[in-house]
C-alpha positions in Angstrom: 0.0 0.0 0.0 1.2 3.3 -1.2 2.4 5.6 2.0 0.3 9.3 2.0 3.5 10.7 0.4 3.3 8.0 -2.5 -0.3 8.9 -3.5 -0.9 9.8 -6.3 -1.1 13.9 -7.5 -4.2 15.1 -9.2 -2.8 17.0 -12.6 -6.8 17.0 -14.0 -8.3 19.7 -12.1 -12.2 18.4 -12.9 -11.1 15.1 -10.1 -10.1 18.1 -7.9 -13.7 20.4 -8.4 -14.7 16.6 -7.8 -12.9 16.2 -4.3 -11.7 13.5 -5.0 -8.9 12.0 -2.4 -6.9 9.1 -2.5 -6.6 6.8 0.4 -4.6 3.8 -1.1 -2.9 3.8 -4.8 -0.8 0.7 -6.1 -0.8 -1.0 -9.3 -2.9 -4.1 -7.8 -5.3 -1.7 -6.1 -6.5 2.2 -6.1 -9.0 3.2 -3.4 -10.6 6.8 -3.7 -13.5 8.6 -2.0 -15.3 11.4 -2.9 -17.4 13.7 -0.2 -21.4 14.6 -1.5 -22.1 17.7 -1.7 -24.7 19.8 -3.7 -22.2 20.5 -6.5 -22.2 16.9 -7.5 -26.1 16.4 -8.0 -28.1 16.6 -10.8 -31.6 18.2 -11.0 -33.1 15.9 -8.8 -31.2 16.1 -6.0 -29.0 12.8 -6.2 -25.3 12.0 -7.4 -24.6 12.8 -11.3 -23.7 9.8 -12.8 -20.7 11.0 -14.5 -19.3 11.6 -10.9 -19.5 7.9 -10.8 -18.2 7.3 -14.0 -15.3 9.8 -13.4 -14.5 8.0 -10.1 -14.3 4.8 -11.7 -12.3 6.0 -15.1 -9.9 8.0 -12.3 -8.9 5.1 -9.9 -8.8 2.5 -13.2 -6.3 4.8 -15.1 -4.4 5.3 -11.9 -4.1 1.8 -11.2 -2.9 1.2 -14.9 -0.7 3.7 -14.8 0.7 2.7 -11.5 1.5 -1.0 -12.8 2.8 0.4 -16.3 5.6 2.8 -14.7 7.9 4.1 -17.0 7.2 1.4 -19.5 4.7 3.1 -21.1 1.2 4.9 -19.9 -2.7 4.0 -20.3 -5.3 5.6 -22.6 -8.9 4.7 -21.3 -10.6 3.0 -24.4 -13.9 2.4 -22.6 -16.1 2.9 -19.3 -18.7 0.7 -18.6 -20.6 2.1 -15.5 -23.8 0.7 -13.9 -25.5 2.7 -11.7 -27.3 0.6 -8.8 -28.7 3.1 -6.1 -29.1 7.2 -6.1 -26.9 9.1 -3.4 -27.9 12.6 -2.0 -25.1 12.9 0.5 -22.0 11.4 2.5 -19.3 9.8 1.2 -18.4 7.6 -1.7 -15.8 4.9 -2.2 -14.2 3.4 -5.0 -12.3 0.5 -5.3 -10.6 -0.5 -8.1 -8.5 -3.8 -9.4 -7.2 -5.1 -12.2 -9.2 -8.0 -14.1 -6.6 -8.5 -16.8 -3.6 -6.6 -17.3 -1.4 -7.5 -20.7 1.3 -6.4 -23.1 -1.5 -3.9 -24.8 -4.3 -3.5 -23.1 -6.1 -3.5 -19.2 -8.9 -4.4 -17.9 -10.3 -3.2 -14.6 -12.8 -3.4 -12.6 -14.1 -0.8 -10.1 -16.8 -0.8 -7.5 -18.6 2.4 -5.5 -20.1 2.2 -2.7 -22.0 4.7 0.0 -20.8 5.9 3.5 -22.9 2.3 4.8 -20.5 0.7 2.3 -23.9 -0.5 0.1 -22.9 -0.5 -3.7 -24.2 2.1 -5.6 -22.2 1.8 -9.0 -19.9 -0.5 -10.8 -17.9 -0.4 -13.6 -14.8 -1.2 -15.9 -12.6 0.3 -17.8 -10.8 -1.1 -21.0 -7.2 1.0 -21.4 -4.8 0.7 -24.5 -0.8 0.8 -23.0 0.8 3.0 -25.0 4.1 2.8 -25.5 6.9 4.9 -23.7 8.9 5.5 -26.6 8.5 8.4 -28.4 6.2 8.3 -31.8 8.3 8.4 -35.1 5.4 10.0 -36.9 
């Protein structure tokens, strides 16, 4: 488990608007949580999904990105997120781990769940390792 030092930085300021805080960041595991506030609903007064699907694209690419190191980084080439139960406030967490990680692509998988630590969206995300080496294009 990565030390509070070895966590990851945020460089994409929308995960920071998001509040979004790692708590544990490897490349066998990321765990992130985001506080509820009003800024994150939608019209109705519940969670946006695309907070959910932001959490779950964020702590996937970390992961990826984690295991890759200097070898190369990952491009998210797909996010699959199931929304299972509305939020209005609190906390959420998501867990992320990798499914299937190979010499092109990643597969993980990512799960959300509310303060009471009841699932409330899942997803994965498919990324393409790109090579480290510069393009000769």
């Amino acid at each position: 488990m990565a030390e509070p030092t070895d966590l990851p930085d945020l460089p994409c300021r929308f995960d920071k608007v998001m509040g979004l805080r790692f708590e544990e960041a490897s490349g066998d595991r990321v765990v992130a949580v985001v506080p509820v506030t009003p800024d994150l609903h939608q019209q109705y007064g519940i969670v946006h999904g695309g907070v959910y699907a932001a959490m779950i694209e964020t702590t996937a690419s970390v992961g990826a990105a984690l295991w890759l190191g200097a070898q190369g980084r990952p491009v998210g080439i797909a996010n699959s997120t199931d929304f299972l139960r509305a939020t209005r406030d609190g906390e959420l967490r998501a867990e992320a781990t990798p499914l299937s990680r190979g010499r092109s692509t990643q597969l993980w998988e990512v799960s959300v769940t509310d303060r009471r630590g009841r699932p409330v969206a899942h997803g994965r995300v498919r990324l393409m390792n790109l090579s480290a080496e510069p393009s000769l294009d």
